[in-house]
N, C-alpha and C positions, 0 to 999 in steps of 0.2 A: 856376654858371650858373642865371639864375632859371627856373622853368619858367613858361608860359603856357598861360593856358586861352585856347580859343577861344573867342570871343564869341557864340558860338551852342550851346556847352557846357550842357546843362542842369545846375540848383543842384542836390543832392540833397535829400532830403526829408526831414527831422530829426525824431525824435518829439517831440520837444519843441513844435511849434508843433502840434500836432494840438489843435484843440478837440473837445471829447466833451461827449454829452447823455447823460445813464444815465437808462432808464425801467422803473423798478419794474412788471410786471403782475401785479396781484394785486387779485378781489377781497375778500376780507378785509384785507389791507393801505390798498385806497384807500378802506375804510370805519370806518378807524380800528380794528378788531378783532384788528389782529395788527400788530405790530410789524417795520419792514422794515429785513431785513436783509442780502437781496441790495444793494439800491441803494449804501449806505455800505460794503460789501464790494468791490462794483466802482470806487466811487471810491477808495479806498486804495491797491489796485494799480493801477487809472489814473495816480494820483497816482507810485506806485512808478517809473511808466514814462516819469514826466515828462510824461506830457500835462495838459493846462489842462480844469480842468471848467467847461463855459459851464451848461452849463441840467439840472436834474432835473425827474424827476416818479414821481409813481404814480396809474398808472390801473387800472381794473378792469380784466379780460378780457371786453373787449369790441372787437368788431375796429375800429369805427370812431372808436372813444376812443384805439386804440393807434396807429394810422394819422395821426391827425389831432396825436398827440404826437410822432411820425416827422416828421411833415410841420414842423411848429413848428420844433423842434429842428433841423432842417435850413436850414430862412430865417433860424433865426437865427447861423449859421454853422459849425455842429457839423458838422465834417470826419467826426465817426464817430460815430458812435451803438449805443451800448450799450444791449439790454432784457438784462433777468432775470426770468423767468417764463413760462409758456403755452407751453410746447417741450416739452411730454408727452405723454400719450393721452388725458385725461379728455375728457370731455364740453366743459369750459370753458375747456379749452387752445388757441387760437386764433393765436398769436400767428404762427405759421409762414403762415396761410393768409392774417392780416392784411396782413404784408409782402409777400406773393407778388403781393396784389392791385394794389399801387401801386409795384413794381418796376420798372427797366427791365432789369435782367441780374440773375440769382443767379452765386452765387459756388460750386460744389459743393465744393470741397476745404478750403472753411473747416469743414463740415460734418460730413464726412468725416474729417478730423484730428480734429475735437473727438470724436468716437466712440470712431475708433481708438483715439487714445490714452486715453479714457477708460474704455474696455473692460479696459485694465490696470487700473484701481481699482476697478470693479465690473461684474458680469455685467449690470445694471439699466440702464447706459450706451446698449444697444442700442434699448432705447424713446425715446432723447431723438431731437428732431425739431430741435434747433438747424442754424441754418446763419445766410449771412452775402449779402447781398444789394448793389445800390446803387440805392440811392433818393434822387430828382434829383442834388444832387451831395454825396453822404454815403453812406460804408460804414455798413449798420446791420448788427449783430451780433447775433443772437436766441440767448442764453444760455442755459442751466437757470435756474430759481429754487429751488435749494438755493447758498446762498452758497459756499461750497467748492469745488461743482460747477461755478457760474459764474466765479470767480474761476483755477479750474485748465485750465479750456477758453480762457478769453481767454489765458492762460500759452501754452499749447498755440500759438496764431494769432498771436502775438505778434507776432513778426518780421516775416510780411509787409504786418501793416498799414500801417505809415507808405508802403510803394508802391501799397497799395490806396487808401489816402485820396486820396495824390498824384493817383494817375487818376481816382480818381472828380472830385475836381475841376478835373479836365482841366490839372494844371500839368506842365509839361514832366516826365520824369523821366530815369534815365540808362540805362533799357533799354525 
């Protein structure tokens, strides 16, 4: 017996079609001074995870440069959006306050998870200020900017993004 879906069934949402923007924040990185190694970090495992990379960049830390690369990366389709960098305490860590500004919902337990289970690898885990937001219609992820770090926290939130993306872009999903 064939089974039938109903036609009003939502499709589920496959990682595989997620486009992603990764945005490097750093400024000695966007002044050529340092070599970036967050950014090609998070596209390897992006890549691992089957998602498509539409758009890169590195900016300084600065909020309206990171803002304005959210915002880009977003019109141009990037279902999710990846930074690495400015999720610390310094003085020119910013990134957290950048996103909050042009949010419409945060996300607490993306945030939350990346700690948690970050505090297993190191006691320093409790200073990070990442979390995970949506802005217009794209999940953006504010990473660390130690590549390992960034790369073991997106591991971490893995799973539910392809239904974060989904909402965020308002496509049907199955819960």
């Amino acid at each position: 017996m064939e089974k039938k879906q109903h036609p009003n069934t939502p499709t589920p949402q496959h990682s595989s079609h997620i486009a992603v923007g990764i945005i490097t924040i750093s400024d000695r990185a966007s002044a050529g001074e340092y070599q970036d190694l967050g950014g090609p970090a998070l596209k390897e495992a992006a890549q691992k995870n089957g998602w498509q990379i539409l758009s890169e960049a590195i900016v300084p830390d600065d909020a309206e440069r990171i803002q304005e690369a959210i915002r880009s990366f977003s019109q141009q389709g990037c279902g999710l959006i990846l930074t690495t960098g400015g999720t610390g305490i310094g003085s020119r860590d910013v990134t957290p306050e950048a996103i909050r500004a042009i949010m419409h919902v945060e996300i607490p337990g993306f945030g939350e998870v990346m700690r948690a289970e970050s505090m297993k690898i190191t006691p320093n885990a409790i200073l990070s200020r990442s979390l995970a937001a949506i802005v217009d219609l794209s999940l953006v992820i504010a990473l660390p900017g130690k590549p390992s770090g960034a790369v073991e926290c997106l591991g971490f939130v893995a799973g539910a993004i392809p239904h974060a993306v989904a909402l965020a872009q308002r496509k049907p999903t199955t819960c």
